[in-house]
N, CA, C and O atoms as CSV, one atom per row, in Angstrom:
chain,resi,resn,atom,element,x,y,z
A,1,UNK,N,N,67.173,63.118,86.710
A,1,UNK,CA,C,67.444,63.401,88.106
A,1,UNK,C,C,66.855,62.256,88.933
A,1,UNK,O,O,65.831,61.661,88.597
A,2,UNK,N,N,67.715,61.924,90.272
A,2,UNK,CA,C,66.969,60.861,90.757
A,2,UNK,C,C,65.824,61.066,91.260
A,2,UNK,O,O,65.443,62.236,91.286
A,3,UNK,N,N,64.780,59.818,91.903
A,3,UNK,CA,C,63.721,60.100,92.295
A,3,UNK,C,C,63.758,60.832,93.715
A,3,UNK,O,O,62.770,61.392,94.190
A,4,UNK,N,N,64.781,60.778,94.227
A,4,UNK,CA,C,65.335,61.180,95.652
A,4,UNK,C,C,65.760,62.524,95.751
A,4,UNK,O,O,65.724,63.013,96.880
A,5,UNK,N,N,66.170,63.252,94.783
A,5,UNK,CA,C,66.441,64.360,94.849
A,5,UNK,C,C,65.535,65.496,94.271
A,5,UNK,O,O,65.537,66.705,94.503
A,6,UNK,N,N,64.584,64.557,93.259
A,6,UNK,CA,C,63.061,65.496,92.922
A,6,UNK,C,C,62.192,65.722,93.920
A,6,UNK,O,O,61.508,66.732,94.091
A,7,UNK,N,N,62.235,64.890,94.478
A,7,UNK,CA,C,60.886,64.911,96.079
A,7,UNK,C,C,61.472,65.718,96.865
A,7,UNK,O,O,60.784,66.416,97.609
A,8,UNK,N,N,63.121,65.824,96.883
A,8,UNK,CA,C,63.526,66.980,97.870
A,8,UNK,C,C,63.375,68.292,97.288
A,8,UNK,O,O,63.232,69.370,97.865
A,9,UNK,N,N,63.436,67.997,95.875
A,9,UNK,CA,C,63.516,69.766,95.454
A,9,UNK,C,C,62.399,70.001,95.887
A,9,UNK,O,O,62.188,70.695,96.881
A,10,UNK,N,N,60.913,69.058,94.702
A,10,UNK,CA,C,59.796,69.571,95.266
A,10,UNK,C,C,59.190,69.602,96.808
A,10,UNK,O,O,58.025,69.981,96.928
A,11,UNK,N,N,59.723,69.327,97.661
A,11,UNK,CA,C,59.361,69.997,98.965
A,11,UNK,C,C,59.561,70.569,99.647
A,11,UNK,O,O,59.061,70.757,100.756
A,12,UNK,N,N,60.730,71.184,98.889
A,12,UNK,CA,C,61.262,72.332,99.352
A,12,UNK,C,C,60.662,73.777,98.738
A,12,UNK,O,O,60.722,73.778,97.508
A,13,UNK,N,N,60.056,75.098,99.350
A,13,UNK,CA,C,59.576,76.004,98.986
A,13,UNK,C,C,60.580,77.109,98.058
A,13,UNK,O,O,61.757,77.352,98.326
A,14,UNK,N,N,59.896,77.626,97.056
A,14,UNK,CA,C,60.056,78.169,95.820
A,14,UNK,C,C,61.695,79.526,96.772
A,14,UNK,O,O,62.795,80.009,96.505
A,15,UNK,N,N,60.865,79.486,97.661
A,15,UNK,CA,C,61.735,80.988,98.505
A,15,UNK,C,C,63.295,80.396,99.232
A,15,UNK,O,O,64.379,80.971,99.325
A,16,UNK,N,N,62.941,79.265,99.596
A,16,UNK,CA,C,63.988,78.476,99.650
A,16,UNK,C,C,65.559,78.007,99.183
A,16,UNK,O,O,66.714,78.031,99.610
A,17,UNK,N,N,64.620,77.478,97.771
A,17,UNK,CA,C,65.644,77.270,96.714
A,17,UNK,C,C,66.221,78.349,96.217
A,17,UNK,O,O,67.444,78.483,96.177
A,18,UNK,N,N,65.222,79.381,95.713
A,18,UNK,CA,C,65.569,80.991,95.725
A,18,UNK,C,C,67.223,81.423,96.712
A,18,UNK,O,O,68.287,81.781,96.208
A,19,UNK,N,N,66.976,81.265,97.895
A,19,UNK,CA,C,68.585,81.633,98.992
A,19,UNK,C,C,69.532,80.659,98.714
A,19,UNK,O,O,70.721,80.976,98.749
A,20,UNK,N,N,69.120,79.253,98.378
A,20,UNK,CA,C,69.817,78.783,98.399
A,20,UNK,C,C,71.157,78.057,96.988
A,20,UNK,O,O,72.125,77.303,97.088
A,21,UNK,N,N,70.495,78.807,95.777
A,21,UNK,CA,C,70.919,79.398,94.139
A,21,UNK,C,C,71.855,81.027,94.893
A,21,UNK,O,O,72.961,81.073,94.354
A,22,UNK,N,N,71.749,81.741,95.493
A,22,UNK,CA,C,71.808,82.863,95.728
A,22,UNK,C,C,73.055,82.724,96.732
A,22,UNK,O,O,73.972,83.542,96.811
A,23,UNK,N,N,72.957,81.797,97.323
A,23,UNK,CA,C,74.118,81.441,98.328
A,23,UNK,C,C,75.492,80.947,97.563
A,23,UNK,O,O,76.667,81.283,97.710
A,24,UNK,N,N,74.722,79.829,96.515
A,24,UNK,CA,C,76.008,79.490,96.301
A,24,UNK,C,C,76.563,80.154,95.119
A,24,UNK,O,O,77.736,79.993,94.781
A,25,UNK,N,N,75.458,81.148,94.274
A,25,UNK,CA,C,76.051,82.001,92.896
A,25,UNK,C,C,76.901,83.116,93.812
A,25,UNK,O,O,77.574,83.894,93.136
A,26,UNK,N,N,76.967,83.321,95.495
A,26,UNK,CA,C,77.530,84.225,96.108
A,26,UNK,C,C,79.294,83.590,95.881
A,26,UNK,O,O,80.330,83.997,95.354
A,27,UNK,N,N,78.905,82.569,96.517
A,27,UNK,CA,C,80.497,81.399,96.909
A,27,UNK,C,C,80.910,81.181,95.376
A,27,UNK,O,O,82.063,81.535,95.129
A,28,UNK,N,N,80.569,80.941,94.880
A,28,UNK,CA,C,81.070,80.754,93.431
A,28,UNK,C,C,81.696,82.404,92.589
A,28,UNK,O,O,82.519,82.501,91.679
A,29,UNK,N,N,81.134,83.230,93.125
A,29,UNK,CA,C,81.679,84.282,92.263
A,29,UNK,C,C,82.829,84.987,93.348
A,29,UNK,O,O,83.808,85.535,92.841
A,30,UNK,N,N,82.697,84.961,94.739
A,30,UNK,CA,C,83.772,85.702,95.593
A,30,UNK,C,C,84.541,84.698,96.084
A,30,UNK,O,O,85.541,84.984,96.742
A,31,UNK,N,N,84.136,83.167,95.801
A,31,UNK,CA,C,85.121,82.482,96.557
A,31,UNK,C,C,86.339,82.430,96.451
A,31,UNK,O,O,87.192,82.496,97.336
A,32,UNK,N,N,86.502,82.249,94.816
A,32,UNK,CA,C,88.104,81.799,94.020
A,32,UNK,C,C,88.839,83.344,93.707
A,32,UNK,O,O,89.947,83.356,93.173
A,33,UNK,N,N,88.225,84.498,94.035
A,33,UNK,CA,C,88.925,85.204,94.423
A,33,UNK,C,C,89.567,85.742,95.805
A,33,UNK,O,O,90.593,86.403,95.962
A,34,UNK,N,N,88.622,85.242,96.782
A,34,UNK,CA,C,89.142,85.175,98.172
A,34,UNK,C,C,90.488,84.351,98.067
A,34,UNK,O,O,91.567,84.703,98.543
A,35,UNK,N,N,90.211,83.092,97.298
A,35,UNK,CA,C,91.033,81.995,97.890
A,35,UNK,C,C,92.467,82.333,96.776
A,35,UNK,O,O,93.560,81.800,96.966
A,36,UNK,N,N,92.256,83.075,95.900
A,36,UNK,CA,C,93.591,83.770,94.782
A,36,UNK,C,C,94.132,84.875,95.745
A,36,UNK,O,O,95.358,84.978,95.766
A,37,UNK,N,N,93.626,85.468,96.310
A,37,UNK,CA,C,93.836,86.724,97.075
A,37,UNK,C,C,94.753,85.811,98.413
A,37,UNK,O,O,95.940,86.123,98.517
A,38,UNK,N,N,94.413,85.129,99.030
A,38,UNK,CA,C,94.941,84.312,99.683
A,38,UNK,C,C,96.212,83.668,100.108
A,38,UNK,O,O,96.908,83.829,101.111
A,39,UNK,N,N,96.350,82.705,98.816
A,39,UNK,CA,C,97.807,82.381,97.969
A,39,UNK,C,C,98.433,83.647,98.064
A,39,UNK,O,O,99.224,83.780,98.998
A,40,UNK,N,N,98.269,84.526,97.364
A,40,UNK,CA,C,99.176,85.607,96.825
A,40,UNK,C,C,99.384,86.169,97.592
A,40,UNK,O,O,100.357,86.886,97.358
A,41,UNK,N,N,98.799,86.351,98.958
A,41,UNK,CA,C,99.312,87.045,100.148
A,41,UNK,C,C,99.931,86.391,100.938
A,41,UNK,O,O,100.398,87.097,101.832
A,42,UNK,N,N,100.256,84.898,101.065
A,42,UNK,CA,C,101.263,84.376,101.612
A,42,UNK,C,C,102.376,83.603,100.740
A,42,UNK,O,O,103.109,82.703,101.149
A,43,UNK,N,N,102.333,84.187,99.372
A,43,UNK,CA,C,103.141,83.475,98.466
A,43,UNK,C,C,104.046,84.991,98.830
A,43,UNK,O,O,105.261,84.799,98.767
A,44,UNK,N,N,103.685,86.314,99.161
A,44,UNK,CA,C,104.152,87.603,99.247
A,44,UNK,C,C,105.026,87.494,100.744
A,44,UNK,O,O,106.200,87.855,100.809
A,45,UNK,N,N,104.354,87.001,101.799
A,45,UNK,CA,C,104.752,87.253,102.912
A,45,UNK,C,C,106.428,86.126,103.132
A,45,UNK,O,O,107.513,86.342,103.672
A,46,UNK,N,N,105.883,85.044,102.451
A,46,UNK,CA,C,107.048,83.873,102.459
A,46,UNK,C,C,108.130,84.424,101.592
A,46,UNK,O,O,109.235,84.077,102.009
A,47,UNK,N,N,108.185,85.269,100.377
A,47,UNK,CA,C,109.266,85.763,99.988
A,47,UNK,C,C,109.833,86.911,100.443
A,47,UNK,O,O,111.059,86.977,100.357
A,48,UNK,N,N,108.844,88.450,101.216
A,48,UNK,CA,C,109.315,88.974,102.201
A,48,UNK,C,C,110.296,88.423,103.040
A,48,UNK,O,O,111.348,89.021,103.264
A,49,UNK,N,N,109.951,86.997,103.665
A,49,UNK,CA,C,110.581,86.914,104.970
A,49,UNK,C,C,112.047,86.105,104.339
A,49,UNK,O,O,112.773,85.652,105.224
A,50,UNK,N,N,112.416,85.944,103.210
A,50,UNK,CA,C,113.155,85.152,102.829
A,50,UNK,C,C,114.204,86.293,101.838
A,50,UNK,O,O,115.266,86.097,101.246
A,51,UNK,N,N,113.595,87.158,101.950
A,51,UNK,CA,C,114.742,88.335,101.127
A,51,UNK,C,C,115.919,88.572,101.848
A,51,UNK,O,O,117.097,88.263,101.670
A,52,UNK,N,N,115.326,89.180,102.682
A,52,UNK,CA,C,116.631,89.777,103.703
A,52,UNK,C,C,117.572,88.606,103.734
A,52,UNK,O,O,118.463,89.110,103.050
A,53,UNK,N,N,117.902,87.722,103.953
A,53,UNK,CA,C,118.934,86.706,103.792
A,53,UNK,C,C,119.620,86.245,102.507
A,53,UNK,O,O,120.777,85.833,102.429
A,54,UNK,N,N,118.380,86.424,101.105
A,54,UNK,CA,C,119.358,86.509,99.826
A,54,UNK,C,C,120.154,87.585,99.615
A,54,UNK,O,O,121.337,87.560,99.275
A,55,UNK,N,N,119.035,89.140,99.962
A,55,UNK,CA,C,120.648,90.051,99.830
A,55,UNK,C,C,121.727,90.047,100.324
A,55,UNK,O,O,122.791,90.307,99.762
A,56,UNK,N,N,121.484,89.635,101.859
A,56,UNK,CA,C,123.281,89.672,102.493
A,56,UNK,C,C,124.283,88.490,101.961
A,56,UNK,O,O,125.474,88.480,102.273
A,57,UNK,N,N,123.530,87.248,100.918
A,57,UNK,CA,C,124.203,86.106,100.559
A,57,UNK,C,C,124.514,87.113,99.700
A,57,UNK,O,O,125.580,87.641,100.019
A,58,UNK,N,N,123.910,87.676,98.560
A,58,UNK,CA,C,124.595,88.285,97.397
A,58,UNK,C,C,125.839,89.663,97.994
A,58,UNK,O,O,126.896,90.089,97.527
A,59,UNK,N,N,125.144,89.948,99.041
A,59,UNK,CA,C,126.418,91.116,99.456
A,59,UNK,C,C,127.776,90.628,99.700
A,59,UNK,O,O,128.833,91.088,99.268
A,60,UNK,N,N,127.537,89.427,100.612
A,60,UNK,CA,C,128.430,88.326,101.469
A,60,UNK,C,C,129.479,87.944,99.951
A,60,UNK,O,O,130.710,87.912,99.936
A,61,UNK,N,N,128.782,87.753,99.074
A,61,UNK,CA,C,129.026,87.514,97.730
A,61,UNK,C,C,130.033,88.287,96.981
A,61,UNK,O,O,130.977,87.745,96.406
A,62,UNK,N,N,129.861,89.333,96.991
A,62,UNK,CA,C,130.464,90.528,96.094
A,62,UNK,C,C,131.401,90.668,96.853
A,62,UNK,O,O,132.551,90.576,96.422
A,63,UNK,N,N,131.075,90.989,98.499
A,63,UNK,CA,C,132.261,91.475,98.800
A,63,UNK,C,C,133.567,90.303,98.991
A,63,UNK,O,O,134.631,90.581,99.545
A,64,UNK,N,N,133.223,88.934,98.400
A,64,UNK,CA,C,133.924,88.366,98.484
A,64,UNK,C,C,134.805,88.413,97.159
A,64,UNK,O,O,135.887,87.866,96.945
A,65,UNK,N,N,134.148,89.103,96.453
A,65,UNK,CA,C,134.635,89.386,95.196
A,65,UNK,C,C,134.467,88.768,94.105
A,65,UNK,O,O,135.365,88.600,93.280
A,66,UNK,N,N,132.722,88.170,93.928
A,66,UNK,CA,C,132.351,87.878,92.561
A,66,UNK,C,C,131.444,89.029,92.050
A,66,UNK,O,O,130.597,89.764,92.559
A,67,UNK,N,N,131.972,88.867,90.866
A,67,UNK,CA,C,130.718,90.240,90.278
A,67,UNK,C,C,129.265,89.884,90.667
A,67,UNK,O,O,128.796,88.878,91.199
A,68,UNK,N,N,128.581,91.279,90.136
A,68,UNK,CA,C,127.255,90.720,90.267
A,68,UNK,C,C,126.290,90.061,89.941
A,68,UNK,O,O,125.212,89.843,90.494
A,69,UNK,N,N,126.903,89.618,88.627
A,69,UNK,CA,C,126.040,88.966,87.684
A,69,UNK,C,C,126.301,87.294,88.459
A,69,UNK,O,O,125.383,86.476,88.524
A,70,UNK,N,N,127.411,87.079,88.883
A,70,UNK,CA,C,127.892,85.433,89.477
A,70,UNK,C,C,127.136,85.715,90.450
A,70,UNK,O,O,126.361,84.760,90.490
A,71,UNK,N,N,126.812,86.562,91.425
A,71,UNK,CA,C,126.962,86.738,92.916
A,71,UNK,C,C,125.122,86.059,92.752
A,71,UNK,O,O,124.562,85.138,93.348
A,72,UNK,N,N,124.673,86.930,91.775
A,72,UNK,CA,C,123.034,86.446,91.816
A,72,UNK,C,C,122.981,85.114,91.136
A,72,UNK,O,O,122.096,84.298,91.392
A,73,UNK,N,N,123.763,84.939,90.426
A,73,UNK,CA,C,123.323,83.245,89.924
A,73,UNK,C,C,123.961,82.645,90.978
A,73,UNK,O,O,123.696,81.445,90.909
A,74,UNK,N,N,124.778,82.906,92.066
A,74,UNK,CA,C,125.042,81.695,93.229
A,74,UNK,C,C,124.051,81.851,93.957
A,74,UNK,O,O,123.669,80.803,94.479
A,75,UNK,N,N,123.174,83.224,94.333
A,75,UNK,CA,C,122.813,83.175,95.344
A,75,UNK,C,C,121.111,82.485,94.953
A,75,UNK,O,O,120.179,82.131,95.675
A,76,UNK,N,N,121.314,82.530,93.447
A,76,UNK,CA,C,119.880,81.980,93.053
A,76,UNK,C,C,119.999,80.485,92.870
A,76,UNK,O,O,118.921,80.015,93.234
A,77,UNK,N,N,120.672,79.681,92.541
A,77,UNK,CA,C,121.157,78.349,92.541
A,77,UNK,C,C,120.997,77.573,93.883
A,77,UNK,O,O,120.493,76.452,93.948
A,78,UNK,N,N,121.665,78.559,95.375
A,78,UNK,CA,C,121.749,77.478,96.264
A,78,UNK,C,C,120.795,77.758,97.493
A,78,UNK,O,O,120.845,77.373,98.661
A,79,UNK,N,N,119.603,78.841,96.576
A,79,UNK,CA,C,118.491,79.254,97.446
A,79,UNK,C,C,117.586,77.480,97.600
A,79,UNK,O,O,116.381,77.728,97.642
A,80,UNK,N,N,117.750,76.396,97.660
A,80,UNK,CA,C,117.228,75.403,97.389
A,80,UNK,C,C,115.680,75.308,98.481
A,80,UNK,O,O,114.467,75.296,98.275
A,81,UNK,N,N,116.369,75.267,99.400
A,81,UNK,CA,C,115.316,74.694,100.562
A,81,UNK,C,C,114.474,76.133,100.947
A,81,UNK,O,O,113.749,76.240,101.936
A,82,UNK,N,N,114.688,77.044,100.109
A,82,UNK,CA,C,113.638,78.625,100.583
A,82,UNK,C,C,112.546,78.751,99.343
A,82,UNK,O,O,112.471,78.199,98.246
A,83,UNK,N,N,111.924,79.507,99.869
A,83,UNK,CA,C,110.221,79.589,98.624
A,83,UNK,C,C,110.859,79.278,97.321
A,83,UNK,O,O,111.960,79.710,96.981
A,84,UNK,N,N,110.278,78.685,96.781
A,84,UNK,CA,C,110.524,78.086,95.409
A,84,UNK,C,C,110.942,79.356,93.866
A,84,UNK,O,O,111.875,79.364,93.063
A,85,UNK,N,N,109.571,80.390,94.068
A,85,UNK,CA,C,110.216,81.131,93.619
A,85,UNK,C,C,110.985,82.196,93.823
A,85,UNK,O,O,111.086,82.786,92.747
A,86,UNK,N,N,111.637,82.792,94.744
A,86,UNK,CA,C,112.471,83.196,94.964
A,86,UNK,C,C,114.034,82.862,94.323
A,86,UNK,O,O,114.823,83.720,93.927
A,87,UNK,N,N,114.205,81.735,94.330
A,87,UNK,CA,C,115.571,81.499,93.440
A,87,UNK,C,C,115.332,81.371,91.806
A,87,UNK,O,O,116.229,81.503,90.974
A,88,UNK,N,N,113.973,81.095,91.520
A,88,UNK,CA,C,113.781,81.503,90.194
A,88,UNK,C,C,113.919,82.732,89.609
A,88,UNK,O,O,114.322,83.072,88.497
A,89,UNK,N,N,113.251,83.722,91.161
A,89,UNK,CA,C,113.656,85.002,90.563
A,89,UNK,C,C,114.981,85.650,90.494
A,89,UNK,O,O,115.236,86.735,89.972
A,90,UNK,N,N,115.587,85.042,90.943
A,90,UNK,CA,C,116.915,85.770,91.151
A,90,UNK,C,C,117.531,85.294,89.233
A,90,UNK,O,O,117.758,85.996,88.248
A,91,UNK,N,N,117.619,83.340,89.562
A,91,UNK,CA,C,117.791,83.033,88.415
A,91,UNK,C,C,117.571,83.832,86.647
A,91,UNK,O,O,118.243,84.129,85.659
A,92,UNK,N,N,115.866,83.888,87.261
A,92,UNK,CA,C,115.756,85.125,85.429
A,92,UNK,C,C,115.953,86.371,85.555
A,92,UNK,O,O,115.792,87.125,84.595
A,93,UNK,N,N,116.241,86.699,86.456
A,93,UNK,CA,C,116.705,88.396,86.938
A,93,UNK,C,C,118.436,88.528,86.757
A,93,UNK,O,O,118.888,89.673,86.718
A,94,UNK,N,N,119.271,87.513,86.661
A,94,UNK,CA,C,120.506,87.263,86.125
A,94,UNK,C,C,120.493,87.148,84.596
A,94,UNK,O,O,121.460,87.591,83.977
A,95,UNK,N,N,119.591,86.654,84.023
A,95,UNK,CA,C,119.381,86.111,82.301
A,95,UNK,C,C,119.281,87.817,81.896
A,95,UNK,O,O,119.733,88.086,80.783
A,96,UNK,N,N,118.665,89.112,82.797
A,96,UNK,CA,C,118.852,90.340,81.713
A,96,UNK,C,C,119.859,90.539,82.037
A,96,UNK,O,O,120.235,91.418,81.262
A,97,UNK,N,N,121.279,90.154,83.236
A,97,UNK,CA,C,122.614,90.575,83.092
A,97,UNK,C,C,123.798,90.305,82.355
A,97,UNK,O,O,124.840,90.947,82.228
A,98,UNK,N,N,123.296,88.886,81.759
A,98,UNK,CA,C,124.340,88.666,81.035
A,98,UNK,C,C,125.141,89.636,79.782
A,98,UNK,O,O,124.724,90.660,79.241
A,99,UNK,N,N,126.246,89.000,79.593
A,99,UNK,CA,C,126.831,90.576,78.557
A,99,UNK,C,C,126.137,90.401,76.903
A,99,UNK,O,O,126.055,89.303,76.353
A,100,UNK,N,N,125.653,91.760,76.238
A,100,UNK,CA,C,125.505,91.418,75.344
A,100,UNK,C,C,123.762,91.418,74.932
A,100,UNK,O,O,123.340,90.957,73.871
A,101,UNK,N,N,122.938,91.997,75.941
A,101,UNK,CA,C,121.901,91.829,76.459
A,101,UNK,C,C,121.185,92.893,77.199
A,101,UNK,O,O,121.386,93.019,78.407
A,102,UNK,N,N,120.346,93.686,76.551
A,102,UNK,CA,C,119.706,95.157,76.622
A,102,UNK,C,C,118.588,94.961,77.800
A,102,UNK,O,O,117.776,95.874,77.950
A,103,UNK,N,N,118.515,93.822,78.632
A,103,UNK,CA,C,117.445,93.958,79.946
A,103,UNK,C,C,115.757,93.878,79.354
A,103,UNK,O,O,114.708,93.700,79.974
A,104,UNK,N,N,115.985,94.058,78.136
A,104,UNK,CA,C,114.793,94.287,77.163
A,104,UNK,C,C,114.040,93.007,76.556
A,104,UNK,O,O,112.889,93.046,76.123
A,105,UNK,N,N,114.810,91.930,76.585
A,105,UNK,CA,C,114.700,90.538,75.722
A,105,UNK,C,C,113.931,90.102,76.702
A,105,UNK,O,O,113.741,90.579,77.821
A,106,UNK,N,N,113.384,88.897,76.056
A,106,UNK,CA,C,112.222,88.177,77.195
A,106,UNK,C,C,113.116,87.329,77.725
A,106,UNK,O,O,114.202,86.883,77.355
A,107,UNK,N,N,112.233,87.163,78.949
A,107,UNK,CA,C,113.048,86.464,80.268
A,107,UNK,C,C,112.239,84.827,80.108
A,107,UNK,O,O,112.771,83.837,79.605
A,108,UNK,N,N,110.941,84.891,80.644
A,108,UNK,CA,C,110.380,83.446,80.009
A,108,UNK,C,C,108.855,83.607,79.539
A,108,UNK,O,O,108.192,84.643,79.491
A,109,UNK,N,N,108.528,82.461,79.247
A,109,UNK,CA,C,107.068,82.126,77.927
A,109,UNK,C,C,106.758,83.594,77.553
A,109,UNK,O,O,105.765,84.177,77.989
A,110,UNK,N,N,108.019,84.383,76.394
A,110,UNK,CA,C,107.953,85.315,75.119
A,110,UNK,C,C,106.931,86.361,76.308
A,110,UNK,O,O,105.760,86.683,76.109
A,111,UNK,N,N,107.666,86.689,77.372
A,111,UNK,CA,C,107.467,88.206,77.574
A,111,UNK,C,C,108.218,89.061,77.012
A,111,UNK,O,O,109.370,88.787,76.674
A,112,UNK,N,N,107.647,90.268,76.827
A,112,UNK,CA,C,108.973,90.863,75.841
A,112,UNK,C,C,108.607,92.847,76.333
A,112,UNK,O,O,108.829,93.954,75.843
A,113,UNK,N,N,108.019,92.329,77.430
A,113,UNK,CA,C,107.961,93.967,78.200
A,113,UNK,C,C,108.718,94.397,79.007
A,113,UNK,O,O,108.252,95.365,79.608
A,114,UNK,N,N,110.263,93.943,79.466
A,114,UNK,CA,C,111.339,94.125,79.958
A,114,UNK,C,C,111.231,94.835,81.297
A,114,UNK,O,O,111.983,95.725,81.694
A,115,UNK,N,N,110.037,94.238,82.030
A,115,UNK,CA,C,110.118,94.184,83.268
A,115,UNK,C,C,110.329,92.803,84.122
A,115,UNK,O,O,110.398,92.841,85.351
């Protein structure tokens, strides 16, 4: 340790260092869940606000008269410039429609709980 940072520990009092181990074992254990909690609540709110416009593309869709299985792979394809995953989901949410295919098979990296 440098010589610069021993003279600070040692002059700093035992009760000290004590709050200040205590402060940051606080930030270290609630931080990266604050900051996960975070993400995920505006990774939630940005696909909220971006739904309502894929269903009426997929409605806009059907009733134009593609089935549903096309209607979600168009509407998941030319979701480009909206939350990222959102057209992914549509994308692997089409992969359990295809024909031939029990909804049951894994969708991606070997899930195989067919939700």
């Amino acid at each position: 340790m440098p010589a610069f940072f021993a003279d600070k520990i040692e002059a700093t009092s035992k009760l000290r260092l004590l709050q200040i181990a205590a402060i940051g074992a606080g930030v270290g254990f609630y931080g990266p869940g604050m900051w996960l909690y975070s993400r995920i609540k505006a990774r939630k709110d940005k696909i909220s606000k971006a739904f309502p416009n894929a269903l009426d593309l997929v409605q806009i869709s059907v009733e134009a008269g593609l089935g549903f299985d096309a209607a979600i792979n168009r509407v998941g394809n030319e979701l480009g410039a909206w939350p990222r995953k959102l057209p992914m989901n549509f994308c692997c949410s089409n992969l359990k429609f295809r024909p031939g295919g029990t909804g049951k098979r894994p969708v991606r990296h070997g899930r195989t709980d067919g939700h």
